[in-house]
The first five atom37 places (N, CA, C, CB, O) and aatype in JSON, in Angstrom:
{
  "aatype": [20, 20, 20, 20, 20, 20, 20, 20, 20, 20, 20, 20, 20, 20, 20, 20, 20, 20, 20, 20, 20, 20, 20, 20, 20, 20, 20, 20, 20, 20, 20, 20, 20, 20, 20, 20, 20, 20, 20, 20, 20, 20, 20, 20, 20, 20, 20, 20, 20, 20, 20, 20, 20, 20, 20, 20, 20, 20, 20, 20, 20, 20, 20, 20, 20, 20, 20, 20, 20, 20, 20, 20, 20, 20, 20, 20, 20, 20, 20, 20, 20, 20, 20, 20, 20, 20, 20, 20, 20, 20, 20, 20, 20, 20, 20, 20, 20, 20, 20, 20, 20, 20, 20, 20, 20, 20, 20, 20, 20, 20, 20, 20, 20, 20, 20, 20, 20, 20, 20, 20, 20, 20, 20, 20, 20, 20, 20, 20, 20, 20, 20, 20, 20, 20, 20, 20, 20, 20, 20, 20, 20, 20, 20],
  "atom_mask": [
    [1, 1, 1, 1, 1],
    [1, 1, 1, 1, 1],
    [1, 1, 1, 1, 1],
    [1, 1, 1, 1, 1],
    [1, 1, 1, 1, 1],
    [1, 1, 1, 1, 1],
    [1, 1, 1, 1, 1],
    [1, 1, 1, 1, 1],
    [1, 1, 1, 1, 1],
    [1, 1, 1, 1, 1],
    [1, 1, 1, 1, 1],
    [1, 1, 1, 1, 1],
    [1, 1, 1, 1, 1],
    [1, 1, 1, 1, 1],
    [1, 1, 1, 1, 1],
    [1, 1, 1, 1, 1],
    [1, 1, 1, 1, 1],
    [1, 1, 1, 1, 1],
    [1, 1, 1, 1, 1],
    [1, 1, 1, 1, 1],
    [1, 1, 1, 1, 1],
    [1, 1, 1, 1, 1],
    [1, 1, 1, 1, 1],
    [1, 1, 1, 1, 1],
    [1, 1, 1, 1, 1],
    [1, 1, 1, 1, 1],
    [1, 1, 1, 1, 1],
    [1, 1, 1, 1, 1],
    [1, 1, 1, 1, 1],
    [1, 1, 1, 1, 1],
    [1, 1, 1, 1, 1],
    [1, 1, 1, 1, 1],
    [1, 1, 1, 1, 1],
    [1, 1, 1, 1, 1],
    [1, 1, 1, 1, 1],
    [1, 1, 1, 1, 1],
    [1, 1, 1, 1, 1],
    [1, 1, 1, 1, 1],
    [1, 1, 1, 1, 1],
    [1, 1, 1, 1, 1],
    [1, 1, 1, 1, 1],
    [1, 1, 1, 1, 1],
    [1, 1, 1, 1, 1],
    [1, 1, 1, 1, 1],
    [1, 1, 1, 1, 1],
    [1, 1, 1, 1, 1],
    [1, 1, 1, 1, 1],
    [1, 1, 1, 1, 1],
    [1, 1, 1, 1, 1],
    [1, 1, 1, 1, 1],
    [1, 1, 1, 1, 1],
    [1, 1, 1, 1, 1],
    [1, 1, 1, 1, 1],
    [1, 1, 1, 1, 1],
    [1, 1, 1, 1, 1],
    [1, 1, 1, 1, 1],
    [1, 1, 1, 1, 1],
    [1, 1, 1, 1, 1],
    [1, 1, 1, 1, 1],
    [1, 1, 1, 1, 1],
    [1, 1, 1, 1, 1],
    [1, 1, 1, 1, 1],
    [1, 1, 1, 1, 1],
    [1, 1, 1, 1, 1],
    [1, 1, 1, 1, 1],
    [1, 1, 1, 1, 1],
    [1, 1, 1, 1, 1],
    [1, 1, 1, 1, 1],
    [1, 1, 1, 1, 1],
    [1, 1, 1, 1, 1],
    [1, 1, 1, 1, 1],
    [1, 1, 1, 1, 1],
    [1, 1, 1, 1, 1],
    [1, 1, 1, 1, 1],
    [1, 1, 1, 1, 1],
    [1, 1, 1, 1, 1],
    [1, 1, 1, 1, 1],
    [1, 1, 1, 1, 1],
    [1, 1, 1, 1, 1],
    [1, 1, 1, 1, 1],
    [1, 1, 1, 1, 1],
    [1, 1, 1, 1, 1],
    [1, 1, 1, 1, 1],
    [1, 1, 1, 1, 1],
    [1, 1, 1, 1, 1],
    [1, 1, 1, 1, 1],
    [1, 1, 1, 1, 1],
    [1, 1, 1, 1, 1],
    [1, 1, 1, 1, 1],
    [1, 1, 1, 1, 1],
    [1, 1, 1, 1, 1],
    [1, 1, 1, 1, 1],
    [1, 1, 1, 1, 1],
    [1, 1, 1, 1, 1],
    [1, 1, 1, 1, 1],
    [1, 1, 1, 1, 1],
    [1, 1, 1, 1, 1],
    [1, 1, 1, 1, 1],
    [1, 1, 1, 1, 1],
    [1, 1, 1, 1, 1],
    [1, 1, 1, 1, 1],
    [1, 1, 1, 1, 1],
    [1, 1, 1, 1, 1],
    [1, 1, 1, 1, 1],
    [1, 1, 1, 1, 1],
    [1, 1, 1, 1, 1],
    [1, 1, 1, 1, 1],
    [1, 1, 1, 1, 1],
    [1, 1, 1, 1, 1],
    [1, 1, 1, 1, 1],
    [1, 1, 1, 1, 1],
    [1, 1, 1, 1, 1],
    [1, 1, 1, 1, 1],
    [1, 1, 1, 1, 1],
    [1, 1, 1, 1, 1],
    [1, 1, 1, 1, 1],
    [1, 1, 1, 1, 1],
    [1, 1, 1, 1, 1],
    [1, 1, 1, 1, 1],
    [1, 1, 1, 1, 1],
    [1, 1, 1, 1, 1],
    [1, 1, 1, 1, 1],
    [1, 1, 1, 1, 1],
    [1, 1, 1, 1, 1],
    [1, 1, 1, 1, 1],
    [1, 1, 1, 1, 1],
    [1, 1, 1, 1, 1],
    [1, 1, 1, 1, 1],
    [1, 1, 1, 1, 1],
    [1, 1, 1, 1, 1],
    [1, 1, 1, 1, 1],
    [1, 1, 1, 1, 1],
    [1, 1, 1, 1, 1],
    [1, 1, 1, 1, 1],
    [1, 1, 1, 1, 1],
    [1, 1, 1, 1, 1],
    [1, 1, 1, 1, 1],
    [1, 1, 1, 1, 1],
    [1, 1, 1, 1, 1],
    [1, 1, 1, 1, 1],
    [1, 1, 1, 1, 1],
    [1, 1, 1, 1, 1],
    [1, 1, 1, 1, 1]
  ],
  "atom_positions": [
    [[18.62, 61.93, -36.34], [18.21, 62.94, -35.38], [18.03, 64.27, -36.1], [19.26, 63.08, -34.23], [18.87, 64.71, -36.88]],
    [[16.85, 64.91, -35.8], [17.06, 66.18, -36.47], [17.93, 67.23, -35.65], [15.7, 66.78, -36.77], [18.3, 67.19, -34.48]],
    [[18.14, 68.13, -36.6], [19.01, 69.47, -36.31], [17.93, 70.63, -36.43], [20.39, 69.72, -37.5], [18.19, 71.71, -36.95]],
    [[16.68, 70.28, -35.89], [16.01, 71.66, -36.1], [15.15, 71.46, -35.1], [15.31, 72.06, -37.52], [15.13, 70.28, -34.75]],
    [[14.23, 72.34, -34.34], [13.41, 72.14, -33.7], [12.58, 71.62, -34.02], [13.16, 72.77, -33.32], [12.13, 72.16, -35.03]],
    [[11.64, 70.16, -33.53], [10.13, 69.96, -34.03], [9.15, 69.87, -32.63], [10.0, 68.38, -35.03], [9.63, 69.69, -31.51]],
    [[8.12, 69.99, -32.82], [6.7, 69.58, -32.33], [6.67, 68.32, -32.1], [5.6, 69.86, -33.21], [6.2, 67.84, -33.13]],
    [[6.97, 67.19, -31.12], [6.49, 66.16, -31.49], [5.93, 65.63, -29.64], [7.74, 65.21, -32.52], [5.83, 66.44, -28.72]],
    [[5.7, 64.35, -29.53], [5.22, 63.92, -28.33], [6.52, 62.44, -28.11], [3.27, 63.51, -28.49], [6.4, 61.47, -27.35]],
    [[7.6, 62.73, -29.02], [8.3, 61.22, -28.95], [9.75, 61.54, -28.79], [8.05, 60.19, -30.41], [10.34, 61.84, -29.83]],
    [[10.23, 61.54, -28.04], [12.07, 61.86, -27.83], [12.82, 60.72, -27.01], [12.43, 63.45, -26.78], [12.34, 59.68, -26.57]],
    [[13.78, 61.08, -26.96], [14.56, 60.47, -26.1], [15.73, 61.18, -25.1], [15.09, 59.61, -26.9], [16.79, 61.64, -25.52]],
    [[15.41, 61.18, -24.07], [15.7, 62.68, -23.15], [17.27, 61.65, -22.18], [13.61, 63.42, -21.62], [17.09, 60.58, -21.59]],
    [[18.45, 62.29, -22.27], [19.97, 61.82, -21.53], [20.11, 60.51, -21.29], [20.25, 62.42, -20.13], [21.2, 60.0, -21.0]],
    [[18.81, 59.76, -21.41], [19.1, 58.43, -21.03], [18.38, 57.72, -21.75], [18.94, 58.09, -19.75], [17.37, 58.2, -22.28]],
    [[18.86, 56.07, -21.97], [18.26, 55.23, -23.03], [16.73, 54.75, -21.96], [19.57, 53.69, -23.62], [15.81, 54.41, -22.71]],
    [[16.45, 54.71, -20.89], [15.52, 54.5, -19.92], [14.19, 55.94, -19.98], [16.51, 54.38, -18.41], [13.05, 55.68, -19.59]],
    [[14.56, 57.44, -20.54], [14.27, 58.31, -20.71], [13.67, 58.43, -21.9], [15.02, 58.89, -20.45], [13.92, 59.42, -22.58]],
    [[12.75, 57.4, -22.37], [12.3, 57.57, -24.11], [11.13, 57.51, -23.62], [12.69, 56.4, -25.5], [10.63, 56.75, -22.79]],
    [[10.45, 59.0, -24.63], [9.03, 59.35, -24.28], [8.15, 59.0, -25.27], [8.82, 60.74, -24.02], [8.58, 59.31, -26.38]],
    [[7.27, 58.56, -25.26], [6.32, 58.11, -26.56], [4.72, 58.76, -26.81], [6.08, 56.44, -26.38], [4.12, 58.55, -27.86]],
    [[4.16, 59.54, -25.7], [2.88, 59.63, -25.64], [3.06, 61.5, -25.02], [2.09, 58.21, -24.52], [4.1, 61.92, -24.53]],
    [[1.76, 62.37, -25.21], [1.56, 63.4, -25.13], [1.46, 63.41, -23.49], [0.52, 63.78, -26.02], [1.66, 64.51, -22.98]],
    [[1.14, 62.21, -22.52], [1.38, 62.25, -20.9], [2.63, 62.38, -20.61], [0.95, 61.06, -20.12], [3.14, 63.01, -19.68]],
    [[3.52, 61.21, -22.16], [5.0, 61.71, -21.29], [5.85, 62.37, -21.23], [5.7, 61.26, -21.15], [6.83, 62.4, -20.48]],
    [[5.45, 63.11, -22.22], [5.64, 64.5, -23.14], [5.95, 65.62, -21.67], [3.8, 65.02, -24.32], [6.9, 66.27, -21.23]],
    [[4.44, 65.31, -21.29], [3.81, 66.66, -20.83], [4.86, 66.53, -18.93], [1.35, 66.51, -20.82], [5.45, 67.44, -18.35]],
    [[4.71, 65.3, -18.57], [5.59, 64.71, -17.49], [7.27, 65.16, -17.4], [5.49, 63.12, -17.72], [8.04, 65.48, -16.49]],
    [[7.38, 64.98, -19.05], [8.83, 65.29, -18.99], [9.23, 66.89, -18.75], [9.45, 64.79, -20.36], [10.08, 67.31, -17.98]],
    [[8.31, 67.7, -19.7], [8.57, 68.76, -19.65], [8.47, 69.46, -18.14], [7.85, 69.21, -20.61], [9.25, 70.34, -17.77]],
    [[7.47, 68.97, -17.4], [7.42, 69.3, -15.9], [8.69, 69.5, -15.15], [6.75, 68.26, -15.21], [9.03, 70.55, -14.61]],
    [[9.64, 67.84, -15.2], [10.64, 67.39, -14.69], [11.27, 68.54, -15.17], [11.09, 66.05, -14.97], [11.24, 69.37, -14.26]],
    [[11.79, 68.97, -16.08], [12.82, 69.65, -16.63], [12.96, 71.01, -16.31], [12.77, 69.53, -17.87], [13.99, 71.69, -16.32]],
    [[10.98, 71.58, -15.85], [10.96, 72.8, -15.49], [11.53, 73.31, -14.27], [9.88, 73.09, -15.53], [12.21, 74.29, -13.96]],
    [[10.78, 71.8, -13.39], [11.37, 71.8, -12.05], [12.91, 71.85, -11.94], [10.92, 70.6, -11.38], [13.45, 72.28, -10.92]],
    [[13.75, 71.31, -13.2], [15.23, 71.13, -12.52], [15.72, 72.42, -13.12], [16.25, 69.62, -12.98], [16.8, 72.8, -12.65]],
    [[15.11, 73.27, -14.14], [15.69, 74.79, -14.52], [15.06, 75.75, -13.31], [15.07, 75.4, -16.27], [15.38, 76.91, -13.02]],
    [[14.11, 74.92, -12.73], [13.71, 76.3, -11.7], [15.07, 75.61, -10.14], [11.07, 76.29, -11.03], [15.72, 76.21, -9.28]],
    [[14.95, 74.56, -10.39], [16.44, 74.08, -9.33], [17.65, 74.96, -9.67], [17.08, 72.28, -9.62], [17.94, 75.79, -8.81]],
    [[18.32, 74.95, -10.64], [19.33, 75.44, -11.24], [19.68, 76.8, -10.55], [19.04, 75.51, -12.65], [20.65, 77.16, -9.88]],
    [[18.4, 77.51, -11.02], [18.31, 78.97, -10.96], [19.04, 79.26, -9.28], [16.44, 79.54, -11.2], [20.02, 79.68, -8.65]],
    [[17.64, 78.64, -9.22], [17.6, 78.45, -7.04], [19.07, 78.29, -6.49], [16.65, 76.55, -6.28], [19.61, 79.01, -5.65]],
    [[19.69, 77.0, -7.26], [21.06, 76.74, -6.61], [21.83, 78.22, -6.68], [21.97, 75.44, -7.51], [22.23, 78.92, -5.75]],
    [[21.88, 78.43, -8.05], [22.65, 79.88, -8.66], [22.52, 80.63, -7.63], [22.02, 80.71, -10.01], [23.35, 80.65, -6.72]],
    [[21.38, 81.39, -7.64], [21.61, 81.81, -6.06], [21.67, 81.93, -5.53], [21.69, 81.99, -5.46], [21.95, 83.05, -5.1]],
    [[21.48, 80.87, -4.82], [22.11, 80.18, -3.69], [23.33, 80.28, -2.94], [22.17, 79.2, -3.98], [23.82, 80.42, -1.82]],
    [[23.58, 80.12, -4.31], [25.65, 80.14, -4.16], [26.44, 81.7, -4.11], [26.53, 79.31, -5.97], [27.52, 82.05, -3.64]],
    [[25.7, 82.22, -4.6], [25.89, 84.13, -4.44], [25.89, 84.59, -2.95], [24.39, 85.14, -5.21], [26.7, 85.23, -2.28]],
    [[24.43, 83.91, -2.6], [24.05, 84.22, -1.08], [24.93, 83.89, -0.17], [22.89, 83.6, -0.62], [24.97, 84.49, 0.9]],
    [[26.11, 82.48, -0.58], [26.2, 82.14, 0.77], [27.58, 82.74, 0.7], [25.96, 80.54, 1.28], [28.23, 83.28, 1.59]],
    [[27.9, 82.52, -0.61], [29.1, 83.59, -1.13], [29.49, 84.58, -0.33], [28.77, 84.35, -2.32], [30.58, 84.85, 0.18]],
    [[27.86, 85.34, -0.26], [27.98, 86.7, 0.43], [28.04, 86.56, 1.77], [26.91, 87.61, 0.15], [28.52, 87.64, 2.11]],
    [[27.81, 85.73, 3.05], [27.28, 85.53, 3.93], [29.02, 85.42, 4.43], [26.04, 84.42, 3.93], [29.66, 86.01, 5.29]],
    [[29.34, 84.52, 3.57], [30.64, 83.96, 3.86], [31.94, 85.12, 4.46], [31.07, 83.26, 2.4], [32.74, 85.12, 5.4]],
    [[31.43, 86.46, 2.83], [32.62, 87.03, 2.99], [32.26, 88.24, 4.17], [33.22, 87.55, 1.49], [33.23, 88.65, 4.81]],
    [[31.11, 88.74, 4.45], [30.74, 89.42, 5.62], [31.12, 88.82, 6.65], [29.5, 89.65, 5.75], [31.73, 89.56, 7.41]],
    [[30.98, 87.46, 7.09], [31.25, 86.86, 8.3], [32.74, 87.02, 8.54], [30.8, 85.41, 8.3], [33.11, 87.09, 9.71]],
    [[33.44, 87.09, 7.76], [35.13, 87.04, 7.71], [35.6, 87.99, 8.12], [35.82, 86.92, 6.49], [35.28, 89.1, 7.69]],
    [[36.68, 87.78, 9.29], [37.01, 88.74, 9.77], [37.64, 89.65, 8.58], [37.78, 88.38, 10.86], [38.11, 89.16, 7.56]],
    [[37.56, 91.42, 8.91], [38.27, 92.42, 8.26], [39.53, 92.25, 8.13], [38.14, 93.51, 8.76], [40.17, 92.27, 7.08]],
    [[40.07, 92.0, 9.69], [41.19, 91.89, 9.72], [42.15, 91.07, 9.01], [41.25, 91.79, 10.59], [43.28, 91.49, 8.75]],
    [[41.59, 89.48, 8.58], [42.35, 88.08, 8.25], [42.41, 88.86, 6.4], [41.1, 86.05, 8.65], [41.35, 89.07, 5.82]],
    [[43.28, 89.06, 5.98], [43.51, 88.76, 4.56], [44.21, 87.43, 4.34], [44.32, 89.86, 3.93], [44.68, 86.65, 5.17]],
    [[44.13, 87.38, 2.69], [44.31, 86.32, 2.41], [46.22, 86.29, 2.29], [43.32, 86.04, 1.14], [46.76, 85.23, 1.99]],
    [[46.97, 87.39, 2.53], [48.0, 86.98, 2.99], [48.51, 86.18, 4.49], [48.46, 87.94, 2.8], [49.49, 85.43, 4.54]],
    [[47.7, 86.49, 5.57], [47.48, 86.1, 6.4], [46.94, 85.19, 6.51], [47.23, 86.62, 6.81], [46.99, 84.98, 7.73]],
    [[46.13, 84.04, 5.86], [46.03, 83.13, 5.57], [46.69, 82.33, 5.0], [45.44, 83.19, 5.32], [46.2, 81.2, 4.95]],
    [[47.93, 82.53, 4.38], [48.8, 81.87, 3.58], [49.86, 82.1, 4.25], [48.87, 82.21, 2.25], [50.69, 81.38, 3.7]],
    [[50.65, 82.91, 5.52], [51.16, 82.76, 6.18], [51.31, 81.72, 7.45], [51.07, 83.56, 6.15], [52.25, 81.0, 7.78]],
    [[50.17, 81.91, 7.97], [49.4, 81.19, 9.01], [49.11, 79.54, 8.9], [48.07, 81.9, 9.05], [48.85, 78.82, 9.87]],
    [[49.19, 79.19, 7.8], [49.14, 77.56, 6.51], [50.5, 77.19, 7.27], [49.38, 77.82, 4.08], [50.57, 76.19, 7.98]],
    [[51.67, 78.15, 7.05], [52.97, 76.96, 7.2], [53.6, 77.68, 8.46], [54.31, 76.79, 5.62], [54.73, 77.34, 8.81]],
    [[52.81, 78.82, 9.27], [53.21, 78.71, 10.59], [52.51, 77.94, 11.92], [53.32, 79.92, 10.86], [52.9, 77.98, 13.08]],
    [[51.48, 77.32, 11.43], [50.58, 77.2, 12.53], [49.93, 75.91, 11.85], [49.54, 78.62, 12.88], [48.74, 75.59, 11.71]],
    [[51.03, 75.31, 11.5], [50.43, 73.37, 10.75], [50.39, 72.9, 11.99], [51.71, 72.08, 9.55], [49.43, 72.14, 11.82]],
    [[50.77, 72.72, 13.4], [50.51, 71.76, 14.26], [49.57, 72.53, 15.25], [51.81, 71.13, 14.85], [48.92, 71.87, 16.05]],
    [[49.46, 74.09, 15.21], [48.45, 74.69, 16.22], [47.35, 75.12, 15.77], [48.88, 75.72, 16.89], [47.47, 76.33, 15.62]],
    [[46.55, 74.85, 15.54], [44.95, 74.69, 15.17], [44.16, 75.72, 16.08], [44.33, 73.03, 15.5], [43.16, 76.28, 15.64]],
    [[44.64, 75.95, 17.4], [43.88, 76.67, 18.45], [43.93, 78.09, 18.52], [44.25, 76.26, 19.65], [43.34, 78.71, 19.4]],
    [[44.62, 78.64, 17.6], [44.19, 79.99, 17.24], [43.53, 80.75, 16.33], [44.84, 80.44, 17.2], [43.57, 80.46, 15.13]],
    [[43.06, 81.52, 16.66], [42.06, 82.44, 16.22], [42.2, 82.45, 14.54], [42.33, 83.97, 16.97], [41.1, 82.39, 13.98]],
    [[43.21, 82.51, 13.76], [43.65, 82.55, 12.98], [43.49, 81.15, 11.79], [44.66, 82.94, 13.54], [43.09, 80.95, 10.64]],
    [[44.08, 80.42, 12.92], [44.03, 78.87, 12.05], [42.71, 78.42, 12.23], [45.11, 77.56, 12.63], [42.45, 77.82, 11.19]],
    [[41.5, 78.36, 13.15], [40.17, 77.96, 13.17], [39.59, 79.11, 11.98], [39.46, 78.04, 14.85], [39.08, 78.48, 11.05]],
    [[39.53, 80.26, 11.8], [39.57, 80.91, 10.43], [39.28, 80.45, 9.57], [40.43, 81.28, 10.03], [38.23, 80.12, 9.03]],
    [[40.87, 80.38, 9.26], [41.25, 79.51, 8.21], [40.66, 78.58, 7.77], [42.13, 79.07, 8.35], [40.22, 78.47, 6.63]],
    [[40.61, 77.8, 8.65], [39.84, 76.26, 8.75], [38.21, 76.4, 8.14], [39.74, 75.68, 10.65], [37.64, 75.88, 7.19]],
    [[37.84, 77.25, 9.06], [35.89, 77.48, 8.59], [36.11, 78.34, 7.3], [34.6, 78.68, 10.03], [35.23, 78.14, 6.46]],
    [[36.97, 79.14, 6.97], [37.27, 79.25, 5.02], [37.22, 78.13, 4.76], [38.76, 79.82, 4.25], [36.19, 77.56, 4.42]],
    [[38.26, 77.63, 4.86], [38.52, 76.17, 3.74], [36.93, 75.29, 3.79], [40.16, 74.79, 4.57], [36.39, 74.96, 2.74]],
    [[36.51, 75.09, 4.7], [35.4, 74.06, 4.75], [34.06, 75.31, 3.97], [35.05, 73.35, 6.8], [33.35, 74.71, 3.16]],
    [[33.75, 76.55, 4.09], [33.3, 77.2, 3.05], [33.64, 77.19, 1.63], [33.39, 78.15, 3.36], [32.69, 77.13, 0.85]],
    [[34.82, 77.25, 1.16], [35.6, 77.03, 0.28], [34.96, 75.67, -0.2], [37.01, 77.1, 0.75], [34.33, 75.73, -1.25]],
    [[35.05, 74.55, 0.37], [34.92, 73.09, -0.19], [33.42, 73.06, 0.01], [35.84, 71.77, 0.67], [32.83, 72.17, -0.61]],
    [[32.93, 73.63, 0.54], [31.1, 73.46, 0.37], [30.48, 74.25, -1.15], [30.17, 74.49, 2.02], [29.72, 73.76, -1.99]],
    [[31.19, 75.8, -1.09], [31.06, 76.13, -2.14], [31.48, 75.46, -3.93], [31.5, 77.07, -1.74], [30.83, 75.72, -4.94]],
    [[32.53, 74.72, -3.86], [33.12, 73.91, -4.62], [32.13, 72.92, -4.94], [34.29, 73.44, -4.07], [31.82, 72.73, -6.11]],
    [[31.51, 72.17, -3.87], [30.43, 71.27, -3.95], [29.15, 71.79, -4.8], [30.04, 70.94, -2.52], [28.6, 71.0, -5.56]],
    [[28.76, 72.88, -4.71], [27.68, 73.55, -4.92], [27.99, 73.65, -6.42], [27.47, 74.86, -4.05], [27.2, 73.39, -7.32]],
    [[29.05, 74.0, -6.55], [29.32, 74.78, -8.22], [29.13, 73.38, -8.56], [31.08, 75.74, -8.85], [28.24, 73.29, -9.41]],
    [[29.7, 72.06, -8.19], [29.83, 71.13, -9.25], [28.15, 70.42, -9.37], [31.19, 69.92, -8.82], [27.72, 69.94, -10.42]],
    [[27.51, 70.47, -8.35], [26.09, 70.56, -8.94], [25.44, 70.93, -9.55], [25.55, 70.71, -8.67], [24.43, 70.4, -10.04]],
    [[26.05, 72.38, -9.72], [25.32, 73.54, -10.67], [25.68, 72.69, -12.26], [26.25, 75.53, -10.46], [24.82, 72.07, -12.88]],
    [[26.92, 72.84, -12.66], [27.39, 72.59, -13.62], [26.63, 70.79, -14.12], [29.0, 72.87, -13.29], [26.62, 70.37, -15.28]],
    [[26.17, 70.16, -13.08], [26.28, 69.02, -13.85], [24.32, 68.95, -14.07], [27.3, 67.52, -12.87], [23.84, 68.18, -14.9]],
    [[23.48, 69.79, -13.28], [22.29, 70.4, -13.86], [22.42, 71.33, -15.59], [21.84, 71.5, -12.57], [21.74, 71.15, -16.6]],
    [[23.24, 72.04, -15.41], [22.94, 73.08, -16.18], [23.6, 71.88, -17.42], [23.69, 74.83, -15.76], [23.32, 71.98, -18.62]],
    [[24.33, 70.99, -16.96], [24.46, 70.24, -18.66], [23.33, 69.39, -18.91], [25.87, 69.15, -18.94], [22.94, 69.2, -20.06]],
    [[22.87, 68.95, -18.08], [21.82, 68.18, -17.97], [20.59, 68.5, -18.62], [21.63, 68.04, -16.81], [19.84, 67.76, -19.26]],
    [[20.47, 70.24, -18.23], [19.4, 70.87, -18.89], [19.61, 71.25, -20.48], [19.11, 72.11, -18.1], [18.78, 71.32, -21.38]],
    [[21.32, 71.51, -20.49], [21.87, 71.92, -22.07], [21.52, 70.3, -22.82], [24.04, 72.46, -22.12], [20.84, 70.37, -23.84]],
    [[21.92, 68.96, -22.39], [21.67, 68.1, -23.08], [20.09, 67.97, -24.07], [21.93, 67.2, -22.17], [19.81, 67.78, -25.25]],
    [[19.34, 68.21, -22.78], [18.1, 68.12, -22.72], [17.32, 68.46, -24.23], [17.76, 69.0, -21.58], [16.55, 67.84, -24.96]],
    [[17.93, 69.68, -24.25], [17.6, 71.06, -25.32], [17.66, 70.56, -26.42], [18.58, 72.37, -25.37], [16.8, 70.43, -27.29]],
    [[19.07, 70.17, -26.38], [19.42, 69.75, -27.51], [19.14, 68.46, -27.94], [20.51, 69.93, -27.57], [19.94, 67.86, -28.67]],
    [[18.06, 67.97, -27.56], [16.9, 67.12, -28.43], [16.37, 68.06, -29.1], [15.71, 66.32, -27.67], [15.32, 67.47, -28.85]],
    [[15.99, 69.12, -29.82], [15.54, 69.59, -30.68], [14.23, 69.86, -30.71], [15.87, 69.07, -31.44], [13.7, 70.51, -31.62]],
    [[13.64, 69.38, -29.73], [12.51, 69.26, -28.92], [12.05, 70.69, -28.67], [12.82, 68.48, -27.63], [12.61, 71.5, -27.93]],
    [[10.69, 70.95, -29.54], [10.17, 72.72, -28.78], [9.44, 72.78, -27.41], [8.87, 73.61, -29.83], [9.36, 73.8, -26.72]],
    [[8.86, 71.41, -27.04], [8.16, 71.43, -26.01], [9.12, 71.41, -25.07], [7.21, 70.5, -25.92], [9.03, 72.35, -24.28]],
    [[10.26, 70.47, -24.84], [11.48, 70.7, -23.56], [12.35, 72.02, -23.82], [12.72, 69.28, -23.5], [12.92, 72.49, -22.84]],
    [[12.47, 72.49, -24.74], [12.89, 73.61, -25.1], [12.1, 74.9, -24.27], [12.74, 73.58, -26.61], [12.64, 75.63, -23.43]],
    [[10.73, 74.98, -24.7], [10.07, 76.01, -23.48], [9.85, 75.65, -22.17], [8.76, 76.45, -23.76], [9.68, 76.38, -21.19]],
    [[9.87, 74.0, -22.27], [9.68, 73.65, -20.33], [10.95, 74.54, -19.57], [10.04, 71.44, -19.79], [10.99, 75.39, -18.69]],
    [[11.84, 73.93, -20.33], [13.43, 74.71, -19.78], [13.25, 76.58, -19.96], [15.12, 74.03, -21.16], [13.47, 77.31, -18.99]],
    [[12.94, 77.02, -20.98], [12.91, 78.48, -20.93], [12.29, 79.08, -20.0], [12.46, 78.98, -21.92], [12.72, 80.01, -19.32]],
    [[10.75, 78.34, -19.91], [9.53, 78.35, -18.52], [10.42, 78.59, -17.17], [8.55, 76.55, -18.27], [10.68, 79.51, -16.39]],
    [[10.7, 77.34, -17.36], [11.18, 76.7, -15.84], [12.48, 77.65, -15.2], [11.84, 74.85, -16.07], [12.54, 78.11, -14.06]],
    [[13.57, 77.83, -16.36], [14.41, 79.37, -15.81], [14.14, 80.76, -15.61], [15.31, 79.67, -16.52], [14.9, 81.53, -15.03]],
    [[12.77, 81.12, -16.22], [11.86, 82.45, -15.82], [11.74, 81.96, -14.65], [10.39, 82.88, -16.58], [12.42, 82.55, -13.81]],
    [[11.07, 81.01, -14.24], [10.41, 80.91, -13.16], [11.26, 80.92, -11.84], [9.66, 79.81, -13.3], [10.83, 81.66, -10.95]],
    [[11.95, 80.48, -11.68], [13.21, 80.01, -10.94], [13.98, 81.15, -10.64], [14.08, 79.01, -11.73], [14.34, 81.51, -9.52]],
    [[14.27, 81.86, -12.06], [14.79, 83.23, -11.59], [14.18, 84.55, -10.82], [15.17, 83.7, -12.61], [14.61, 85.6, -10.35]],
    [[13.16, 83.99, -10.95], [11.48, 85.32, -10.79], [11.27, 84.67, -9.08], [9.27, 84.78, -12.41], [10.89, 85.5, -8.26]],
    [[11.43, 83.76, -8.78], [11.46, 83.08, -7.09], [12.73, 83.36, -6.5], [11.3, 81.31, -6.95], [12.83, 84.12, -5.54]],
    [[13.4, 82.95, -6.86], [15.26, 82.91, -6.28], [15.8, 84.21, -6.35], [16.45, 81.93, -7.32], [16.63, 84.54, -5.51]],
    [[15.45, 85.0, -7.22], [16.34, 86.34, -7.38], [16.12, 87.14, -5.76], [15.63, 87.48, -8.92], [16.99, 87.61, -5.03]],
    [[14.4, 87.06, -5.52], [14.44, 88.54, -4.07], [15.38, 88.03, -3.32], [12.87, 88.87, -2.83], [16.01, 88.77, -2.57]],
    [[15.66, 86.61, -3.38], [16.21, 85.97, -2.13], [17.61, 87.06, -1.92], [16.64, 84.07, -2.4], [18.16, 87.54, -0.93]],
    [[17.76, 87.12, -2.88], [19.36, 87.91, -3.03], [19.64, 89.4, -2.37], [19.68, 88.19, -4.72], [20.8, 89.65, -2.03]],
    [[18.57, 90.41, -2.17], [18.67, 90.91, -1.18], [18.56, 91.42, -0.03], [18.75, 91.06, -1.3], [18.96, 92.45, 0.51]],
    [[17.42, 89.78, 0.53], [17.17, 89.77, 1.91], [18.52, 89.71, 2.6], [16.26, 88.62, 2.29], [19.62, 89.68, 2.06]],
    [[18.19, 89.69, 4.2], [19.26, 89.93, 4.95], [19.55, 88.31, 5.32], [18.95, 91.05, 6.22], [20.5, 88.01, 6.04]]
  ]
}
């Protein structure tokens, strides 16, 4: 395997099913890859947005001591204001959790990628995170 970048039309991209041989599949692959760095981006902020959405929606009042109080006073009463809270945190909490571990298993996906040594998946990916970031970013401070 080389350790340097080359030019070529022939790799073998995360998977043994993923071996490219021709300048179509070259050109196919690099697409795929743009599309999943312009995904990446998108998710990224994605996850800021809802981040943000999350912590505006939250009451002023509930800190997170009050949430950790409310855990071992109110384990069998669910019907207050407090513990339904709580509750739509935690299920934000575990959606956001979900999100990151997508992120992370793209962004290795895309780091694997790279590191074929490959200049053409190398700029699909550089492409494809301009691009992604240049779409996804206004999102960030609409309402």
């Amino acid at each position: 395997m080389a350790m340097h970048f080359i030019f070529s039309d022939t790799v073998v991209l995360l998977f043994d099913f993923w071996s490219v041989h021709s300048p179509a599949g070259m050109a196919l692959s690099v697409l795929v890859l743009l599309l999943l760095a312009v995904l990446y981006e998108g998710i990224k902020v994605g996850k800021a947005k809802l981040l943000h959405q999350v912590l505006v929606n939250l009451p002023t009042s509930i800190s997170q001591q009050t949430i950790a109080e409310t855990d071992g006073d109110s384990a069998g009463s669910d019907s207050s204001p407090v513990g339904r809270t709580y509750h739509r945190w935690y299920l934000c909490h575990f959606g956001q959790s979900l999100i990151h571990v997508i992120q992370v298993v793209i962004g290795y996906f895309i780091m694997l990628a790279v590191m074929s040594y490959n200049t053409w998946i190398f700029l699909g990916v550089v492409l494809g995170s301009a691009v992604g970031y240049y779409l996804a970013y206004p999102l960030l401070s609409t309402a």
